[in-house]
C-alpha positions in Angstrom: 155.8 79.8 -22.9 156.7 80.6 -26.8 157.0 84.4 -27.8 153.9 83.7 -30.2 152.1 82.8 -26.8 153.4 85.5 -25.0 152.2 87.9 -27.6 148.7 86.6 -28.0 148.4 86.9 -24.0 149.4 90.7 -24.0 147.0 91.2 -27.2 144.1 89.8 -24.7 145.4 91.6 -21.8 144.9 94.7 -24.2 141.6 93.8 -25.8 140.3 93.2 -21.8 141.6 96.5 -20.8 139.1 98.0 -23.1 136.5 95.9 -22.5 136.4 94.2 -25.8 134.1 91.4 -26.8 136.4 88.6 -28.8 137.1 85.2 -29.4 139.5 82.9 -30.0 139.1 81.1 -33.6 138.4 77.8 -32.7 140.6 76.1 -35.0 143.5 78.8 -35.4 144.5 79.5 -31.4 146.6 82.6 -32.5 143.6 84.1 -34.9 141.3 86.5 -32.4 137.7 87.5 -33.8 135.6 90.4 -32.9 132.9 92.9 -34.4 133.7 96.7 -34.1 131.1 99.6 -34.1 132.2 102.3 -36.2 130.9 105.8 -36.7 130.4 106.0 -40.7 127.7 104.7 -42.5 129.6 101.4 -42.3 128.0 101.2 -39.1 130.7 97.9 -37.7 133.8 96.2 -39.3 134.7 92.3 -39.0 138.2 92.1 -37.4 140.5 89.6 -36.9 143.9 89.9 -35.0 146.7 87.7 -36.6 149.4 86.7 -33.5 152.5 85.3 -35.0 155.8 84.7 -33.3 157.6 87.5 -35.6 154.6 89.8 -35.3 150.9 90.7 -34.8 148.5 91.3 -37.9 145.3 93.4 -37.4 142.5 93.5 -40.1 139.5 95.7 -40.2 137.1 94.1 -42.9 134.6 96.2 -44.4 131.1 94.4 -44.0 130.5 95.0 -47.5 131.7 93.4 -51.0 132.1 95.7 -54.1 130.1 94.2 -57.1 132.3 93.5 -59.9 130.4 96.9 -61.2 132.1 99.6 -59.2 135.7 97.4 -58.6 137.5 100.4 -60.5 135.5 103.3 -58.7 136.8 101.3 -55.1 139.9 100.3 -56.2 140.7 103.9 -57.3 139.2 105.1 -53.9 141.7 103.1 -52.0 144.2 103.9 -54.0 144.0 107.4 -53.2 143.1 106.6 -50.3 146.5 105.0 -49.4 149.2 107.1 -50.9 149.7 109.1 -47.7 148.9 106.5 -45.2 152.2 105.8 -42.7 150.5 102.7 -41.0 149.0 100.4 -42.8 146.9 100.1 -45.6 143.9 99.0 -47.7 144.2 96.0 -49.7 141.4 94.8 -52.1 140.5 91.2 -53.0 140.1 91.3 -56.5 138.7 87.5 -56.4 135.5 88.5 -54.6 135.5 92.1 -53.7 136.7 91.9 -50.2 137.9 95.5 -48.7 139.9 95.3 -45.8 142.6 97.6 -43.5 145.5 95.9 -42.7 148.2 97.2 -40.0 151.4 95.2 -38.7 153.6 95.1 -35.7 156.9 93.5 -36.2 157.6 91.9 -33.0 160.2 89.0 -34.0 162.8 89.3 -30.9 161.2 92.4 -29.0 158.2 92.3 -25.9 155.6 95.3 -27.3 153.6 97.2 -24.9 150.1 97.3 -24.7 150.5 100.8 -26.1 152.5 99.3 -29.7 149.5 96.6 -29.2 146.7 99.3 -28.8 148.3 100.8 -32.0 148.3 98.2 -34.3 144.8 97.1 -33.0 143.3 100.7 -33.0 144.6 101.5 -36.4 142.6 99.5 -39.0 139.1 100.3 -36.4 140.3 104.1 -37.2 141.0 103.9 -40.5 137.9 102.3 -41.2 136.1 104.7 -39.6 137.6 107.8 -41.2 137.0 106.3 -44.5 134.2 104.5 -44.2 131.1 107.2 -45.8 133.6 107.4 -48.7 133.9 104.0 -49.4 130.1 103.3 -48.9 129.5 105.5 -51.7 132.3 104.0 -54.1 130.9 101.2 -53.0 127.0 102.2 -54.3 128.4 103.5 -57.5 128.1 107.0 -57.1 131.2 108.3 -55.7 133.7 110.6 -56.7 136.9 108.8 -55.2 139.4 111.9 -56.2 137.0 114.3 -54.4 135.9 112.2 -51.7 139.6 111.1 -50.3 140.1 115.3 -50.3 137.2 116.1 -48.3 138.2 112.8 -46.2 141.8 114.0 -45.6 141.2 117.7 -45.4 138.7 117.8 -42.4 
C-alpha cells in the first residue's frame, strides 16, 4: 500500500467515525466529496477532501458565487477575514466568483492521527460556519466587511 493510500484510508476511517456521508470522486480515487450542514445562513458547504502522498487538502466551498457586483465588498471581507487566521484560509476565484476555505496537512514522510485528520477536515466546516452570516451579506451587497469581521471575531 502507497502512503497516498494509506492516508486516504485513515481520512475514511475518520469521516466513518463521525458518521459522515461521502463519496469517492469517481474519476479522481484520492478526491472525497460530501455536503456539510452548517449553522449560518449558509445553511451547508460543498467539500471536497484532497488525499495526496505529501499531504491532505480540505476545502469548504461556499454554495454561493459573488456577482461580479459585490467582488470588492467579498474580497475585502475575506481579506479581513484572514489576517488573523493560523489555519488555513479563504481564497477567492476571481474567474467566477467561487469562495472557498482551504486548510492543509503536510503529511509527506509522517502517519497523522485521526486527531491531525479531524483537524484539517473540521477546520474549513468551522470556518465556514463562523463566517458564514458575514459573508452572506457581502455576498447580497449590503455588508460592512470592516464591521462585520469585528463582530465575527469579537463574540
Amino acid at each position: 500500500m502507497t502512503h497516498q493510500e494509506h492516508l486516504i484510508r485513515k481520512t475514511i476511517e475518520y469521516l466513518d467515525s463521525q458518521n459522515w456521508h461521502y463519496k469517492l470522486n469517481e474519476k479522481r480515487s484520492n478526491v472525497i466529496e460530501m455536503s456539510m450542514g452548517v449553522k449560518s445562513k449558509l445553511k451547508s458547504i460543498r467539500m471536497l477532501i484532497v488525499v495526496e502522498e505529501a499531504g491532505i487538502q480540505s476545502f469548504g466551498i461556499c454554495p454561493m458565487n459573488a456577482s461580479a457586483d459585490v467582488y470588492a465588498q467579498v474580497v475585502e471581507f475575506i481579506t479581513r477575514a484572514n489576517y488573523n487566521l493560523k489555519v488555513g484560509k479563504f481564497e477567492f476565484d476571481y474567474s467566477d466568483g467561487e469562495i472557498r476555505y482551504q486548510a492543509y496537512l503536510p503529511c509527506k514522510d509522517t502517519d497523522p492521527g485521526l486527531k491531525d485528520i479531524e483537524r484539517v477536515v473540521d477546520i474549513p466546516i468551522l470556518m465556514m460556519q463562523m463566517y458564514g452570516d458575514g459573508l452572506v451579506k457581502s455576498l447580497m451587497g449590503f455588508g460592512d466587511p470592516e464591521n462585520d469581521i469585528k463582530a465575527i471575531e469579537n463574540k
